[in-house]
DRENTORMI-369426 format. One line per 10 residues: number of its first residue (from 1); their letters; for each residue x, y, z of C-alpha. Coordinates in steps of 0.5 Angstrom, whole numbers, plus 500, padded with zeros to 3 digits. Layout:
<zases>
NUM> A> X,Y,Z; ...
</zases>
This chain:
<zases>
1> XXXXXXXXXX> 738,203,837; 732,200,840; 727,194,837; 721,195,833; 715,194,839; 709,192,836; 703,196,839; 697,199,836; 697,206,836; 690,209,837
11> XXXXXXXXXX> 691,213,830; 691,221,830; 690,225,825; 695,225,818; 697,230,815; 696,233,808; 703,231,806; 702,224,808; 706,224,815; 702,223,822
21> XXXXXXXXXX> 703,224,829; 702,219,833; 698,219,840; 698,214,846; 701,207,846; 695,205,852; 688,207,852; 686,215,853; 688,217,859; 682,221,863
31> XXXXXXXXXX> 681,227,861; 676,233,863; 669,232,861; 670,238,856; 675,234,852; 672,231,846; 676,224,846; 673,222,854; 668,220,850; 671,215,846
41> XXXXXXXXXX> 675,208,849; 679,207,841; 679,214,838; 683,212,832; 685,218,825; 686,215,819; 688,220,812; 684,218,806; 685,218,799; 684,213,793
51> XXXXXXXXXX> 691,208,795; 687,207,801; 685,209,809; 693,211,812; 694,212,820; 699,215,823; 704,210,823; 703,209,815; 699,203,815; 695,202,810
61> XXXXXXXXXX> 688,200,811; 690,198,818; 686,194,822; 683,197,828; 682,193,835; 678,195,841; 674,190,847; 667,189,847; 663,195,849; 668,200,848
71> XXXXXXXXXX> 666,207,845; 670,207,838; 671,213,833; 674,213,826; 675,219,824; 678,220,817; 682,227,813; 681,228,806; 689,227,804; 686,230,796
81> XXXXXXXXXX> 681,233,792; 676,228,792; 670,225,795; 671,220,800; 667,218,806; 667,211,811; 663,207,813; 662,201,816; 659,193,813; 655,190,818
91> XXXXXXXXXX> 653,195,823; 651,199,816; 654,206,819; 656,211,815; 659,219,815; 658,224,811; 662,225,804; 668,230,804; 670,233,799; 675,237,800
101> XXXXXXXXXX> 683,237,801; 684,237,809; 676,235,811; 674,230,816; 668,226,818; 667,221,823; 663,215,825; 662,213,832; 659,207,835; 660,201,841
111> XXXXXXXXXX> 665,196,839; 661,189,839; 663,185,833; 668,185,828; 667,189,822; 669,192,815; 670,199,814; 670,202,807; 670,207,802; 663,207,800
121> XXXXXXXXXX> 664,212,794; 662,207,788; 669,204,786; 673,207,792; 672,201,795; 675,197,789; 681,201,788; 684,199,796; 679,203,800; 678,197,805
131> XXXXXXXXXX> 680,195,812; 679,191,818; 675,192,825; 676,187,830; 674,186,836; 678,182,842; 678,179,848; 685,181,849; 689,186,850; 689,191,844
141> XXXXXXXXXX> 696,193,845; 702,188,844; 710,187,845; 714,183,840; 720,180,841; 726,182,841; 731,183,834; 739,183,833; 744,186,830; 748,182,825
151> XXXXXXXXXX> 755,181,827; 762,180,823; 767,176,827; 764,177,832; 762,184,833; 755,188,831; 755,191,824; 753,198,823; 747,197,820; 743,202,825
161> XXXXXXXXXX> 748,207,824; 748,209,831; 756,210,830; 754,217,827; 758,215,821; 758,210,815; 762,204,819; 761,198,814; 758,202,808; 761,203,801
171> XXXXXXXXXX> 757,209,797; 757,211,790; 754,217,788; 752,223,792; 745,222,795; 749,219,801; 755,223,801; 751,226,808; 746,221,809; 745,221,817
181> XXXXXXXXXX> 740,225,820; 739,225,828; 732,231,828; 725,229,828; 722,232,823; 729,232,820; 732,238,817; 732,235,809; 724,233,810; 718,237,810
191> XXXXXXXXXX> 717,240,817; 710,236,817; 713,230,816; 713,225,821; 719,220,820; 719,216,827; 726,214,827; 728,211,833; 735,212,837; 740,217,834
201> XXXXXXXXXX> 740,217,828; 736,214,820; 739,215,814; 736,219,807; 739,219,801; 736,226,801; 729,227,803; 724,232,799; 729,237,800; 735,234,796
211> XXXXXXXXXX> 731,228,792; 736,230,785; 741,227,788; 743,219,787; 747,214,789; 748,207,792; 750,205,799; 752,197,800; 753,193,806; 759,189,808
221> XXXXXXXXXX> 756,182,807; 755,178,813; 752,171,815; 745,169,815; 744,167,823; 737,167,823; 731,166,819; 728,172,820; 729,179,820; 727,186,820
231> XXXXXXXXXX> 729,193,818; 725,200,817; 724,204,810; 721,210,807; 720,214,801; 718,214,795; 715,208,791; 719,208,785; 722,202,782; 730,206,783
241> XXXXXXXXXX> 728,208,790; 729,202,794; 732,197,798; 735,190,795; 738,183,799; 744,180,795; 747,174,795; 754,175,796; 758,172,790; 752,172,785
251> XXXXXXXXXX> 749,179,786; 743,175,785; 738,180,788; 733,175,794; 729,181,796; 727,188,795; 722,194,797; 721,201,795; 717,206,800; 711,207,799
261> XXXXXXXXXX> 710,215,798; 711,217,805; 716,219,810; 714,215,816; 719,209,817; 716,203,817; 718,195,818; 718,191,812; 720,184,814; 724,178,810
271> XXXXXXXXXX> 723,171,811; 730,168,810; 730,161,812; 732,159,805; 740,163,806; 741,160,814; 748,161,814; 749,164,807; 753,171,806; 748,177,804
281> XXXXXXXXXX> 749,185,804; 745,191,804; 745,195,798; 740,201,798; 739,205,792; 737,211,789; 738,211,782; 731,217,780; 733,225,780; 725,227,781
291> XXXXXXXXXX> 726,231,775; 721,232,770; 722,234,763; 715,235,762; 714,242,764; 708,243,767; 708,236,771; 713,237,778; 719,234,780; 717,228,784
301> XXXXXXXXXX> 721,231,791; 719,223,793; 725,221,789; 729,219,795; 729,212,800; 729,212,807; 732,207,812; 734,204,818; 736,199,824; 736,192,820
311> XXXXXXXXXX> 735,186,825; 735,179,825; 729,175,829; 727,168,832; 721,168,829; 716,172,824; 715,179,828; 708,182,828; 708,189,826; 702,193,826
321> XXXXXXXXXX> 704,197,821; 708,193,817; 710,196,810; 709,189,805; 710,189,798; 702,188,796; 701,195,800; 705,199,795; 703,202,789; 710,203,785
331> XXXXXXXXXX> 711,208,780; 715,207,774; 721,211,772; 720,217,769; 721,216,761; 727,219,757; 725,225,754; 730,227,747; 728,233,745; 723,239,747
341> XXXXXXXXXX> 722,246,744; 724,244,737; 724,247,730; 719,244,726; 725,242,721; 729,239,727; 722,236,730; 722,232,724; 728,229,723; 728,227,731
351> XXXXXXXXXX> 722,222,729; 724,215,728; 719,211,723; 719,204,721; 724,203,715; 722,205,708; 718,211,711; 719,218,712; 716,224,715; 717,231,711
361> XXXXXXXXXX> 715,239,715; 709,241,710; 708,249,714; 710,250,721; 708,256,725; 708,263,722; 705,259,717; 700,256,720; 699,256,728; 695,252,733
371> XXXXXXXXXX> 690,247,728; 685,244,732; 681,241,726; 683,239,719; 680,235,713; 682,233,706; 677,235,701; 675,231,693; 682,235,691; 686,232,696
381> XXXXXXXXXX> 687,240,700; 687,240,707; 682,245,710; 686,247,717; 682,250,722; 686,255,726; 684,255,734; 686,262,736; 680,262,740; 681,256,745
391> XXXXXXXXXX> 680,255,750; 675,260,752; 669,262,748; 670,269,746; 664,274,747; 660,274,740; 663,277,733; 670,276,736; 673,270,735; 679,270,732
401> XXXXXXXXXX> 679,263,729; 679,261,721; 680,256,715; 685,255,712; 686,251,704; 692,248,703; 695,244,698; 701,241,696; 702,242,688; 707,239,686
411> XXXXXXXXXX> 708,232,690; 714,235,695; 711,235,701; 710,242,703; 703,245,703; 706,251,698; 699,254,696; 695,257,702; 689,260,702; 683,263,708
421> XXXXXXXXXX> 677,260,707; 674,265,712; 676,268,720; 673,271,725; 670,264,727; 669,262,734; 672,256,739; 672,251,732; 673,244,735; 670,240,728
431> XXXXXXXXXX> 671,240,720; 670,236,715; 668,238,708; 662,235,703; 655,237,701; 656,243,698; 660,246,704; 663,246,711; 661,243,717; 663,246,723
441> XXXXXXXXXX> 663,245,730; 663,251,734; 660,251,741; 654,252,742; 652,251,735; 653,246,730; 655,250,724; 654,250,715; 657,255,711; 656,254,704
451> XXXXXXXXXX> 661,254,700; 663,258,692; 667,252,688; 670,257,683; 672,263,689; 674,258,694; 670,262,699; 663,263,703; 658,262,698; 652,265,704
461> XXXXXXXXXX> 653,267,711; 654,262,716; 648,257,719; 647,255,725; 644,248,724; 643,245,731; 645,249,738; 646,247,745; 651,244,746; 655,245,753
471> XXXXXXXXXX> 662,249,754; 663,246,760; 669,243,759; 672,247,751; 677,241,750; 670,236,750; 666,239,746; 664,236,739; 669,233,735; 672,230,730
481> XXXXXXXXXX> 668,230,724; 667,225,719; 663,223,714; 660,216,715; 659,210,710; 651,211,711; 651,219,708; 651,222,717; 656,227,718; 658,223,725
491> XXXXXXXXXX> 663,227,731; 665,225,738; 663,228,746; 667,228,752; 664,226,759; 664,233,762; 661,237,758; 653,237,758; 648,238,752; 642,239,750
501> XXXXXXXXXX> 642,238,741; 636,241,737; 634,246,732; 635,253,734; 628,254,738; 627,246,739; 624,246,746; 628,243,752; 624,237,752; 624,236,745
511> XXXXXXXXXX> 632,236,745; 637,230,745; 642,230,751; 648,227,750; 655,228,755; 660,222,752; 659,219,746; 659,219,738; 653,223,735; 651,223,728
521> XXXXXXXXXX> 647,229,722; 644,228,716; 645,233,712; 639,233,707; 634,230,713; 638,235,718; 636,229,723; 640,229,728; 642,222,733; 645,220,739
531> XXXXXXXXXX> 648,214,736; 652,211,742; 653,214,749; 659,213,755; 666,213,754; 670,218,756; 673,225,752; 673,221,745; 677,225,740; 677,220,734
541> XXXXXXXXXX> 673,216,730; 673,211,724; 670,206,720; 673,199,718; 672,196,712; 666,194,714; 663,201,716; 664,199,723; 666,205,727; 671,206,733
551> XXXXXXXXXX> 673,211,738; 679,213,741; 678,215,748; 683,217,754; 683,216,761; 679,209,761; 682,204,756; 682,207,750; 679,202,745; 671,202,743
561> XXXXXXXXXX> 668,199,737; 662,203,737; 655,200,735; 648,204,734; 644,204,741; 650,202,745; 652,205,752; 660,204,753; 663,204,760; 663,212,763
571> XXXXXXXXXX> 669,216,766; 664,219,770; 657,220,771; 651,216,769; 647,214,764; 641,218,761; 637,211,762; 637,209,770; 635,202,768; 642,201,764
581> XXXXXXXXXX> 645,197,770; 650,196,766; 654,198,761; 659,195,755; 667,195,756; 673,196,753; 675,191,746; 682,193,748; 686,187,751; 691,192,754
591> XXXXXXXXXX> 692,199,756; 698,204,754; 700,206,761; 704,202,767; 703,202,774; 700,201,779; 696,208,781; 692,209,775; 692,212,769; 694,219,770
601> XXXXXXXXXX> 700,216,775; 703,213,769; 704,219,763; 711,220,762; 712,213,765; 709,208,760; 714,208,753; 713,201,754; 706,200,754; 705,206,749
611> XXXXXXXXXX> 707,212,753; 700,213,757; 692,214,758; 691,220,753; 689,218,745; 688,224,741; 686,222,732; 684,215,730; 685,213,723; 684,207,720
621> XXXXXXXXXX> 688,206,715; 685,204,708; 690,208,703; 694,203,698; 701,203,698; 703,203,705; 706,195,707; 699,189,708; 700,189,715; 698,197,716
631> XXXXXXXXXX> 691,195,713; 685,196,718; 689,197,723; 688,203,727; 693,208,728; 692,213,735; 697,219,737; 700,218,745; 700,227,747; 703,224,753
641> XXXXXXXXXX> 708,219,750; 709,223,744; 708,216,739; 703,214,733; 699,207,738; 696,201,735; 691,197,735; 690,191,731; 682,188,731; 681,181,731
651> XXXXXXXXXX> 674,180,729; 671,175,736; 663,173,737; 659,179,735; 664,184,735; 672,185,736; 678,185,740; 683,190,740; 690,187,741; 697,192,741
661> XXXXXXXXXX> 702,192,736; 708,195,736; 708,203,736; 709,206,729; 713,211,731; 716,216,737; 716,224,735; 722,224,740; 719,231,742; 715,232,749
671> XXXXXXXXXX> 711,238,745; 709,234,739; 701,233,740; 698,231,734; 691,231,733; 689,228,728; 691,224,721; 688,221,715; 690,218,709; 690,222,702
681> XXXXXXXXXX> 689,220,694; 697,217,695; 696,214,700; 700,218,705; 699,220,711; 697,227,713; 698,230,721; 697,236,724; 700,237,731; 698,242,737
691> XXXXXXXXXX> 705,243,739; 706,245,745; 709,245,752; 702,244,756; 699,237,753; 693,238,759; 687,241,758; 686,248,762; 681,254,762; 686,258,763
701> XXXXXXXXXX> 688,261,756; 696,264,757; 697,256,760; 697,255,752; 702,257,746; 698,261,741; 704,262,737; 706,255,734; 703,249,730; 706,244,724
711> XXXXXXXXXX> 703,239,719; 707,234,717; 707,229,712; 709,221,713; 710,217,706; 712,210,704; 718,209,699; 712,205,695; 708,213,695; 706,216,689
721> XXXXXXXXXX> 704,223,689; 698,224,685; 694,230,683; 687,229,684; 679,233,683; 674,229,683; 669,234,683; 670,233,675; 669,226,675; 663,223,671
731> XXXXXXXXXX> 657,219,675; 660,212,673; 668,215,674; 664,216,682; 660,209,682; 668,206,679; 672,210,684; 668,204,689; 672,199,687; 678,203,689
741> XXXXXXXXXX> 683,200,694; 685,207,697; 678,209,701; 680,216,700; 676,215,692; 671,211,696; 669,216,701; 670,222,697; 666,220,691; 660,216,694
751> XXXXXXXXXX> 659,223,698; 659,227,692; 654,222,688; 650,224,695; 650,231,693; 649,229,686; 643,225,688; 644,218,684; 640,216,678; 638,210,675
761> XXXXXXXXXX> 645,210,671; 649,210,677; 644,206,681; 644,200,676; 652,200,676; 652,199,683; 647,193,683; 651,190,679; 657,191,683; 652,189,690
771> XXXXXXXXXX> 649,183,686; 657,181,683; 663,183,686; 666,177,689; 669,181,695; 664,183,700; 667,190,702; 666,192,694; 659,190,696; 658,193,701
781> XXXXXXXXXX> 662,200,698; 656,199,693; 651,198,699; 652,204,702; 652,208,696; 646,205,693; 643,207,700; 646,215,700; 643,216,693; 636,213,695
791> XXXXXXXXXX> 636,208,689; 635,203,695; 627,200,696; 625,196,703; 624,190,698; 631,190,695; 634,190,703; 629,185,704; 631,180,699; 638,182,703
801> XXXXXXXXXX> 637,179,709; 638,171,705; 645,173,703; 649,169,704; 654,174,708; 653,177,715; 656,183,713; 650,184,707; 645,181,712; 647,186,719
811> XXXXXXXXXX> 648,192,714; 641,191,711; 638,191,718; 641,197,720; 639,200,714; 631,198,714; 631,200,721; 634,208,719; 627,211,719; 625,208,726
821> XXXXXXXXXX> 620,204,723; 620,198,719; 613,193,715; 609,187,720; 614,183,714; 620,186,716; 618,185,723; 617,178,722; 623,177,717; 628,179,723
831> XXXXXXXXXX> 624,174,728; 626,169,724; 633,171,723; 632,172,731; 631,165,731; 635,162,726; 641,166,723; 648,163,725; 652,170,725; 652,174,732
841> XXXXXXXXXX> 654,180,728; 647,179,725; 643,178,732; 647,184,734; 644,188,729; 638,185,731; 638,188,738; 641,194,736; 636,195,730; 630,194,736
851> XXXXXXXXXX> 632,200,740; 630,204,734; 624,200,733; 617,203,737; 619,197,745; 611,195,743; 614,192,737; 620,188,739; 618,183,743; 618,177,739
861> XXXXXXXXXX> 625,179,736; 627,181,744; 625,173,747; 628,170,740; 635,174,742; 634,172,750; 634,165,748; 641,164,745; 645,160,749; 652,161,745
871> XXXXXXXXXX> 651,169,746; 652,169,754; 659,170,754; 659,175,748; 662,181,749; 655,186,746; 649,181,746; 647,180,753; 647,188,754; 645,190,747
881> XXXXXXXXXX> 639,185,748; 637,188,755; 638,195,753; 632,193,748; 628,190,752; 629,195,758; 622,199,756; 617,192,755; 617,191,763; 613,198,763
891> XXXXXXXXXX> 609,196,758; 607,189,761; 611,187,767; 608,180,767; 611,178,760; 617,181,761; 618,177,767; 616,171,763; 620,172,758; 626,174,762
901> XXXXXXXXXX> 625,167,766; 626,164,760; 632,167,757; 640,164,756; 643,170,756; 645,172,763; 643,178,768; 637,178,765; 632,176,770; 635,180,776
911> XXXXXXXXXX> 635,187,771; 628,185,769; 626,184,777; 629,191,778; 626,194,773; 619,193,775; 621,194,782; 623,200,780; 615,201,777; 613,201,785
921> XXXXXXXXXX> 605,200,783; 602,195,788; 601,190,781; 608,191,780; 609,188,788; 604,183,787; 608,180,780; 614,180,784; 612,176,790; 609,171,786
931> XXXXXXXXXX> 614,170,783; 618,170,788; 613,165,791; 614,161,783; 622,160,784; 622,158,792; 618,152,789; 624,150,784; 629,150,790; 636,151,785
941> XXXXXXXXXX> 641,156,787; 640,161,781; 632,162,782; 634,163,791; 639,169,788; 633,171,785; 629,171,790; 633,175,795; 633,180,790; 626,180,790
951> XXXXXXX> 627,181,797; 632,187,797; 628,191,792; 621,189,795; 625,192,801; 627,197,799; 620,199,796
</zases>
């Protein structure tokens, strides 16, 4: 078989399939005017994709050459469903976007200094999408040394397989029982693919076509004779498809690689120096059938390793298409799957909880079928929606979806009592229950039906409370309702899905927009609030034991601490606010998938890490009787890793960090989909689950199992079942139950003393607890019932900004900034807290307070924050504080530039200079120039980044 020859192949076009062909070795050859590349001198092809540039001999991202002067094209085909496009740095030459799978774009242009070119797609470039031009004097094309078989007592071994057989090999399993293939394309590869073998024949544990089978191959040993060698593999970038060096006698493993996703043989080079006259061999495995047991995901026909010609060098061999370790993106192995498809009784008893825990089938499909949406209400009954309808609207007056009532009556875990509320509704997504009735999320309206306490049925018809909110993307809409410690019914919204919120009638100016986010509604008031914007398709959210609210999202890491006027990394698309520049990230310290190729790559192959991007349910759990170590932690549901997650918070500067914990449990069952969960009167814990095979999203509704549905029940051996009512409850058995320590009769009788309205009874018991209680979450219980039953005056929350607990101290800034204005005493008593309160959290309420206040008010409170030195590297404040201060530069651009110069907290400056740039008024120009002219006199590095920002934005004007 011949050496590998190093030359740089001007690339040609690569195929959809990821496989090239490649074009001359040399420079073009003359060709007749009419011809399109006699224009050009280098004409090279690359496939893109978001793993980076490939070319024809499975480069990633290879560096491209030509001589001074020459004519240069680069032309790129999408290799997938995404925008892409290339561009280069220096020369600042761009093509068109393309979008779809198997378009192309160009650039054009005369070689006259080395370059980058790179995807200029936000983050593409991030992610990998980079690589070199180089211009040189030499000869483009170049010729590497040549390489040697290895021998054993003094004989070439057959380690390029040119004998047609498997002369010194051993093999195990199947995949190599016919391994040698002597075609290009070859007969066990997709016929597009390019394999680019030299000699007679490579070897394929079974290519795309026979990808299930498995098996081992190894190599007689032999001495390591030269300090260098070379050998030629492809296929899948899976850890059990690979090729592996072993030291013979110890089976220590001293080097190993994987393909990397594509079929064309590339040259992966090994530096033996350290093993000079020692034994190794060869083994070659193939351990990954490709099956997936997850129905609607593919088998992976990658499942396989190619491989050929192992050869020794003198010297390090160049390969312009070397395939390195760094280049390739690995998958995981696909996880285990046990179970699929079960009873609800079998899917029960398939889970695995802790010791001391238990999980019961409470109703199960006909029983029960698809619940989206559930709640407990005051008397410890489950109200279950039934999705019928999803997961398109159905035209109006046919919905099929409806209300169920469940309870279990006598402790068993079984719901034995089932009631419908009311049916014929339409795509419910949200429900909760309280204040006379139930909230309903049905887009594109928000929805309130009043119900009859003595009947259990609709006390009136349906009303629609706020309308507009968008269908695009029916798995995205409002959600997860809940009823907040300030009275709000609160929900969630996905990223894709656009709305325009407001009372039906309201004009399309005077709606609030919202397309990612948790929204809130006062149900008395009937306001309604973006009360946070971005992260991605949240489907859970839950408050502390500090009223602190969390979501759980998919896709981007899954862990958000939520704060009032706050913008949170986006999956996708932009901020409402242009001038957000920068948006807050994750508290999560790590995610729940593996691998190298992004989030959705690694579903189905990331037990270990929790089983994968896609969260469904949050619950704090708040209950009684369950272990210590439970408490305030939140509990999260992996669809595709069919596992409760979670997380630990851990209280840093003005917020959290969310750190792992082990999994609370694994269904064992690639059907189960839990959506929710939340904890009852006994502290135990109720779950509805989806089940169904699909766990993705489609529009499609016969992707979707209509006729299945469970609701399971998990109890500590610590649970005592109780029957509960609180609807009968006295006021002061209300105002007592917030003592409580399970938060199911804190909730539940603060929302009926909100219905009930308070009194002076109630609302003197509760001053006595907020003035007395020892425990600040007691306090805080108090605080927000005072507050949902109006028994609070602006003097009473005023005297709490000197409490001595910073919880107390935050909640009463956000409970005086609620109507959006506040008195000059209460402006100059947060300057002062701006000032000279300790507590980051307090400051964060501060900042996040001031976005709901009049931009002519903050100013002073804004400059005070600015100053804090100790906040530069907190995880909300910098942020916070300038979403705050944005507005101030349209209302005085040289106060603001003034006050930014000044600030400790960092980006501040540069944002202020961008957001009067993008004022564009010649004052805005002048201001910007002096103080350009003001900080060149100051002669320090961070004033000269300063002033070349001036100068771009000023260009660019």
């Amino acid at each position: 078989m011949s050496t590998f020859r190093k030359s740089l192949i001007p690339l040609l076009f690569v195929s959809l399939t990821g496989f090239f062909n490649p074009l001359l070795a040399q420079k073009p050859k003359a060709a007749p005017a009419s011809s399109d590349t006699a224009k050009y001198d280098r004409d090279y092809s690359l496939e893109a994709t978001m793993l980076g540039f490939f070319g024809p001999d499975g480069a990633r991202n290879p560096t491209l050459k030509a001589n001074k002067g020459d004519k240069v094209r680069i032309k790129i085909t999408n290799g997938e469903l995404m925008t892409h496009d290339i561009a280069l740095e220096k020369m600042g030459i761009k093509s068109k976007v393309i979008l779809e799978k198997g378009s192309s774009t160009s650039i054009n242009f005369v070689a006259k200094e080395s370059d980058t070119y790179f995807c200029s797609v936000p983050g593409h470039r991030a992610a990998g999408m980079v690589g070199s031009f180089e211009v040189v004097e030499e000869n483009v094309n170049e010729v590497t040394v040549a390489g040697q078989l290895p021998t054993k007592d003094g004989q070439p071994l057959n380690l390029n397989f040119e004998t047609g057989t498997l002369k010194d090999w051993t093999a195990t399993g199947d995949a190599f029982a016919n391994p040698l293939i002597n075609e290009d394309p070859s007969p066990v590869h997709e016929k597009e693919m390019k394999i680019g073998f030299d000699g007679k024949y490579f070897l394929s544990s079974g290519g795309n076509t026979n990808y299930k089978l498995t098996g081992t191959l190894t190599s007689a040993p032999f001495k390591v004779t030269q300090p260098f060698a070379a050998f030629k593999v492809s296929g899948g970038a899976l850890l059990d498809t690979r090729v592996e060096l072993v030291l013979a006698g110890t089976d220590s493993v001293i080097y190993h690689i994987t393909g990397q996703g594509r079929a064309t043989l590339q040259p992966a080079v090994v530096d033996l120096q350290k093993y000079l006259n020692k034994d190794i061999f060869i083994r070659i495995i193939d351990n990954e059938t490709g099956i997936s047991q997850i129905p609607y995901i593919a088998n992976d026909k990658w499942a396989h390793i190619n491989f050929d010609e192992f050869l020794f060098y003198p010297s390090r061999p160049e390969f312009p298409n070397e395939l390195k370790q760094k280049d390739i993106i690995i998958l995981p192995p696909l996880d285990p799957v046990l179970n699929a498809g079960l009873s609800g009784e079998k899917a029960a008893a398939a889970m695995t909880p802790p010791k001391g825990f238990k999980v019961t089938l409470a109703a199960s499909e006909p029983e029960v079928v698809k619940p989206i949406a559930f709640t407990i209400d005051a008397k410890g009954r489950l109200w279950v929606v039934e999705g019928h309808t999803y997961p398109v609207r159905a035209p109006e007056g046919k919905g099929r979806d409806r209300i169920l009532i469940l309870e279990d009556t006598n402790g068993d875990g079984t719901l034995d009592s089932k009631k419908v509320f009311t049916e014929n509704l339409n795509l419910i997504s949200g429900i909760e229950v309280g204040m006379g009735g139930v909230w309903l999320g049905s887009a594109p309206n928000l929805l309130f039906i009043p119900i009859d306490p003595k009947t259990d049925k609709p006390a009136g018809p349906e009303q629609i409370l706020l309308d507009g909110w968008g269908l695009h993307d029916t798995h995205e809409v409002l959600n997860s309702f809940r009823w907040g410690p300030d009275g709000w019914l609160y929900g969630t919204h996905g990223v894709f899905t656009n709305s325009e919120v407001g009372k039906p009638g309201t004009p399309a100016a005077d709606r609030a927009k919202i397309n990612g986010g948790v929204w809130r509604y006062h149900p008395t008031l009937h306001k309604f609030e973006v009360y946070a914007e971005g992260s991605s398709n949240p489907w859970g959210i839950d408050f502390n034991d500090y009223g602190h609210p969390f979501i759980t999202v998919c896709v981007i890491p899954h862990m958000f601490h939520v704060i009032q006027g706050a913008r949170y990394q986006r999956q996708a698309g932009k901020h409402f606010n242009p001038y957000t520049y920068d948006d807050i990230k994750t508290i999560g310290d790590h995610v729940h998938w593996l691998g190298e190729r992004g989030p959705h790559a690694g579903n189905f192959r990331s037990a270990a890490a929790g089983g994968g991007h896609a969260h469904a349910g949050a619950m704090i759990y708040l209950g009684n009787n369950w272990p210590k170590e439970y408490r305030n932690e939140i509990f999260m549901n992996n669809i595709n890793g069919a596992r409760m997650n979670i997380d630990h918070f851990e209280k840093k500067g003005s917020g959290y960090v969310a750190q792992h914990r082990p999994d609370f449990m694994a269904m064992n069952d690639s059907w189960s989909q839990w959506l929710n969960f939340k904890y009852d009167a006994s502290g135990s814990v109720w779950a509805i689950d989806w089940y169904d095979k699909n766990q993705c999203h489609s529009p499609n509704p016969d992707v979707h199992d209509k006729t299945m549905g469970r609701i399971f029940k998990i109890t500590h051996e610590n649970d005592k079942w109780v029957k509960v009512d609180l609807t009968k409850a006295s006021d002061m058995e209300l105002v007592n139950y917030q003592l409580h320590n399970n938060d199911y009769y804190v909730r539940q009788a603060r929302t009926i003393l909100q219905e009930r309205g308070g009194n002076k009874k109630v609302h003197k018991a509760l001053k006595e607890i907020l003035a007395k209680n020892p425990d600040v979450t007691r306090k805080l219980r108090a605080l927000w019932t005072l507050h949902v039953t109006k028994g609070l005056e602006d003097k009473d929350l005023m005297d709490l900004l000197a409490n001595e607990n910073e919880y107390i101290r935050s909640w009463s800034v956000q409970l005086l900034t609620e109507d959006k204005q506040v008195s000059v005493e209460t402006l100059k008593k947060f300057t002062e807290m701006a000032q000279t309160d300790q507590s980051a959290m307090v400051r964060l309420y501060l900042a996040s307070g001031m976005l709901r206040l009049d931009p002519a008010q903050r100013w002073d409170v804004v400059d005070a924050l600015m100053q804090k030195d100790q906040d530069k590297d907190d995880h909300n404040l910098p942020l916070m504080v300038w979403y705050a201060a944005e507005p101030l530069a349209a209302l005085d651009m040289k106060r603001a530039l003034q006050m930014a110069e000044k600030a400790k907290l960092p980006k501040i400056l540069p944002y202020t200079i961008q957001r009067v740039a993008a004022i564009g008024t010649e004052d805005a120009k002048k201001i910007l120039k002096d103080l350009n002219q003001k900080l060149g006199q100051s002669g320090s590095h961070e004033n000269h980044e300063s002033q070349m920002l001036i100068g771009k934005v000023l260009d660019d004007k």
